[in-house]
Structure formats: C-alpha cells, structure tokens
N, C-alpha and C positions, 0 to 999 in steps of 0.2 A: 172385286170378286176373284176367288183365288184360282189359279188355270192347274194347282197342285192334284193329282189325281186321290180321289177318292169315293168311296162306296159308302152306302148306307149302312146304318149296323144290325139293322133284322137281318139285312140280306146274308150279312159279312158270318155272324154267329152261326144262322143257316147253313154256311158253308162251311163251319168249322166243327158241326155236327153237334152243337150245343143241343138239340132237341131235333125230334122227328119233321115236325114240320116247320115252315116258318111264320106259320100264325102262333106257333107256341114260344118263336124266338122272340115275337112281336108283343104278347103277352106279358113274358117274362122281362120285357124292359118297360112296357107301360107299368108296371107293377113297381118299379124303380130300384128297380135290384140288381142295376147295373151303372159303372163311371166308368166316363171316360177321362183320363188324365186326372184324377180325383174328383171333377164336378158328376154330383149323380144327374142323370137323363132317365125322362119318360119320354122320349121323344124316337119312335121307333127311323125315322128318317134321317138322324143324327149323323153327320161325316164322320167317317172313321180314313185316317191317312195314316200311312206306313211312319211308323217310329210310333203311334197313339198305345197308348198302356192303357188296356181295358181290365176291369175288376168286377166281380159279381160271387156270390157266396154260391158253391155247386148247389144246384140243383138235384143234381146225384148220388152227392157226399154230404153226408153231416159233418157244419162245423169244419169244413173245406172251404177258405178264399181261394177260388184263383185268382191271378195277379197274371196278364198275357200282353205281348208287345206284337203288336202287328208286323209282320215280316214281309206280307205280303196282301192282294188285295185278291180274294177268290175270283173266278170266271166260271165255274160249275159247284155241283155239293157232289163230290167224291167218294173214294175212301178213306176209312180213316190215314191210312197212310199219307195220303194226299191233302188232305183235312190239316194233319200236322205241321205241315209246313207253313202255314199260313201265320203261324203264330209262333212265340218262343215263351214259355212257361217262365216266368220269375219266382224267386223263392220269396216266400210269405214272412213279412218280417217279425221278429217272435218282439214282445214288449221285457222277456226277461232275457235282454243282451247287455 
C-alpha cells in the first residue's frame, strides 16, 4: 500500500472547478471521458498523485483536449485563481508535426 499522498479525482476536478458541482465532476468521469496517465477510468474514486497527467475532451470547449499535470493536491474548491494552481496546462499534441 502506498504511504504517497494522494486524493480522489471527482474530488480533485471539483477543485479545479471542472464543473459546478461534484456529482457533475463524478458523472463526467463515470461517463469515461477522462485518463489518467493514458489509461481511461470510470472510476470516480481513482488516486490522482502529484506528477499524474490527466486528460479529458472540455466539456466547455468544442474539440478542446485538455492535457493537465497535477501540481498540487486541493484542500478547498476556491477561486479560480486558486483553482489554477493545482494543475499546469500541457500543450495538445497536434498529429501534423
């Protein structure tokens, strides 16, 4: 069992203001439209640990992957400002490089 700290990922998305509430964060990854580290999860309980690169198609945006490295592991849902931190944006890798 590993003593490495880590949070769940409905909670973690919750706090990164992916969606209003966290039955909607919990929804949207039953739904399996979200990887961690490239394996896709329905598994709303799932560890997410700092360094973990989560991926899911915006819910917000059409035809928007985000690509986000956990930076940090939330303790409240904030602002966005605050929100921000938790994660660091990767660029979307384009197939015509």
């Amino acid at each position: 069992m590993s003593t490495e700290p880590h949070q769940r990922l409905d909670l973690w998305l919750y706090y990164t203001r992916l969606a209003k509430t966290r039955g909607l964060c919990a929804t949207f990854i039953r739904k399996g439209r979200v990887r961690i580290n490239g394996q896709r999860t329905h598994k709303t309980h799932a560890h997410l640990h700092i360094g973990d690169i989560v991926s899911f198609a915006s819910p917000h945006w059409d035809e928007k992957v985000c690509i986000w490295r956990v930076i940090q592991l939330g303790e409240r849902r904030g602002p966005a400002k605050e929100a921000a931190l938790l994660y660091e944006e990767l660029e979307e890798k384009s197939g015509n490089s």
